[in-house]
Structures are given as C-alpha cells and as structure tokens.
N, C-alpha and C positions, 0 to 999 in steps of 0.2 A: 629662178624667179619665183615670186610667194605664188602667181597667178599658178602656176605650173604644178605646185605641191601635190592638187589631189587629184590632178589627171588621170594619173593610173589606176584611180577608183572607178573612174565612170567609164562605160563603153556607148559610141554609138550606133543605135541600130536605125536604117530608114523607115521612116512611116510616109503613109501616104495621108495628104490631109484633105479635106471636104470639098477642095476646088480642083482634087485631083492632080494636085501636086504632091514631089516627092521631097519630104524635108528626114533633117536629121532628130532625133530624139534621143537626148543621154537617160542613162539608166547607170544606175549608182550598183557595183558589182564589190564594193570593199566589207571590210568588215565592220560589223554594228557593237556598238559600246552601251555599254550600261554601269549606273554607278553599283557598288556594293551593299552601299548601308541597307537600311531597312526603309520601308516607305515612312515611316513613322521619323526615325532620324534625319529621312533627305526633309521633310515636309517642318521636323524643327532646326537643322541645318539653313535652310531657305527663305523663311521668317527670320532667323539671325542674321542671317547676311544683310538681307533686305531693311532690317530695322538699325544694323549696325551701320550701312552704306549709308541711310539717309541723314543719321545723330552726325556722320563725319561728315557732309557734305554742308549739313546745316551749321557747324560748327568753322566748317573752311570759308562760310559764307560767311560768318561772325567774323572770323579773323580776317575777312576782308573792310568789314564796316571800321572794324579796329584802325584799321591804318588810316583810316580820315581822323581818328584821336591823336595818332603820332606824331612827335613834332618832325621838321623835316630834316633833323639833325640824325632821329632813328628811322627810317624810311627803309634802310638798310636792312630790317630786321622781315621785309616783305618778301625777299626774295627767293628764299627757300619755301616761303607759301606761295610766293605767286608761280613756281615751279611743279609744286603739289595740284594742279590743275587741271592738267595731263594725264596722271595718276587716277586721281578723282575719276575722271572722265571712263576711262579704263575699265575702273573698279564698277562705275556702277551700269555701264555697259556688261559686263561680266556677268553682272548677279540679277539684270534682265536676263539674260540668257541663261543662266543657271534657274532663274524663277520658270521658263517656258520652257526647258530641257525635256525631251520626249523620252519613253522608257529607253525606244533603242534607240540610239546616236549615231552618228554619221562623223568619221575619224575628222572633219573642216567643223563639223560641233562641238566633238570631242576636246580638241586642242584648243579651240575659244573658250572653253567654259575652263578646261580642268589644266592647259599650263597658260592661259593667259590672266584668269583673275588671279592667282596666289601670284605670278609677276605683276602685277600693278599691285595688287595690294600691301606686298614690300615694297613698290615705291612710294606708294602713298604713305607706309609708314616712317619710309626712310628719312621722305620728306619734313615728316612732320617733328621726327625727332631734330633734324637740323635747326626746324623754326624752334627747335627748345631748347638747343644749346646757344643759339643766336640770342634770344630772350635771354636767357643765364647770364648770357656776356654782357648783354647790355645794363641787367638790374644789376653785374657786379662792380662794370664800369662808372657810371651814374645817377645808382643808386634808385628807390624806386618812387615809382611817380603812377598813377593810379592807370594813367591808359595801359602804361608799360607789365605793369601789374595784370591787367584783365587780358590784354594781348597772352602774358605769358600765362593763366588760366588757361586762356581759351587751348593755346598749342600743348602745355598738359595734356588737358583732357583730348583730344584730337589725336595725339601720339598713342593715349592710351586703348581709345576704339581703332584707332588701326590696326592696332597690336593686334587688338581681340581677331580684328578684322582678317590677320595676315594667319591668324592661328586657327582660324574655322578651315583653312584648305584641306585638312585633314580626313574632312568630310567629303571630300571629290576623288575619294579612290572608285579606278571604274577598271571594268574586266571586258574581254572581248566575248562578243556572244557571237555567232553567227547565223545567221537569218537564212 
C-alpha cells in the first residue's frame, strides 16, 4: 500500500501531553535528501519550471476555449487534450512543491518532487504531442479552416513548452545527506 511506503522512516516515541495523557508522536529517523546544483541553478531551475508550468497551462486553457470554435464534426481532436488535464494537474503540483522544497528533504518529498514531476511532465508532454498529431490528421484530412488552424498553433506550441518542461528534470538530481 502507498500509505505504507514511508513507515519505516518514522519511529514512535510516547510523550505525555498537557492533560497528562499519554499520546504517541512520530519522529522521522530516515534519510535527508538534497538536490546537487548550486543554489544559484536550483533558484534559476525553479523560475523555469514555474514560468514554463503556467505558459502550458495557460495555453491548455486556450486549447480548451478552442473547442467551442470547432465544428462538431472535429470534436474528436479534444481528446487527447482533455486527457492532458491530469498531467497538467501533476506538473504544476510538482513545481509548487519543487518551488517550497527545504534544503533537507524528507525521502515522501523527495520522490514528490524528483520522480513524480519528470513523470507528469512526460505526460503532459505526451499528451500534447497526441493533440498534434490529431491536429495533423485533421488539417490533412480536411484541409484547413482557421479554428482548426489556431487549435493546431496552440497544441504546437504547448508540445513544445512541455518538452522544455520534461527537459528541466535534469535539474532535480539530489544526493543523500544525513542529519
């Protein structure tokens, strides 16, 4: 079970609390994580992310307004965006967390911050690329017509700040330190 994962990090010890009862209190016995770069790289790492996250969210929100231009005949071409949603969600959960990441980490931060945003943010870009082969087919099938045209801008450029997006992980190598 996920609940279960970082059990073996914390121990409980009893304290006794103000009414003079006896409660339990964990206390975190695992090892502390920090990333490598430089404070200077994490601090322009962290602003990229953050400014990368919000151009592709703003842009998935575009590609929503899009589909009320589409006739209902391309409707079809929503689906691999309105899947990218999930992702979205993920990603910019991720790079809050990456934004308030502490020098030393705790292995349940660790693995939020550094293997779950580079997994959403390949799906986010996975995503996005599907909306642009979908788009492809559609302006090859018939032919182009202006929403169809802007739709497949938008998912362009969207595929492309993902990319960026999925290529900043690189920036979240982190080592063990112990406290």
């Amino acid at each position: 079970m996920a609940s279960k994962r970082y059990l073996k990090d914390y121990t409980l010890t009893p304290k006794l609390t103000a009414q003079g009862r006896l409660s339990q209190e964990a206390s975190y016995i695992g090892s502390y994580y920090r990333f490598t770069a430089s404070p200077e790289a994490l601090t322009r790492a962290r602003t990229q992310y953050l400014i990368l996250a919000a151009a592709a969210v703003i842009l998935l929100g575009l590609q929503l307004w899009f589909t009320d231009l589409l006739d209902r005949e391309r409707r079809y071409l929503v689906l691999p965006m309105a899947f990218n949603i999930i992702p979205a969600f993920g990603t910019v959960m991720g790079v809050l967390r990456f934004r308030a990441a502490p020098a030393k980490m705790t292995l349940k931060q660790r693995d939020r911050i550094c293997n779950r945003l580079p997994a959403f943010s390949f799906g986010f870009f996975a995503f996005a690329l599907l909306s642009v082969a979908a788009t492809a087919a559609q302006l090859i099938l018939n032919g182009v017509t202006l929403p169809t045209a802007l739709y497949a801008g938008a998912a362009l450029l969207l595929s492309l700040i993902t990319g960026l997006l999925f290529r900043l992980r690189r920036s979240l190598k982190d080592e063990i330190i112990r406290a």
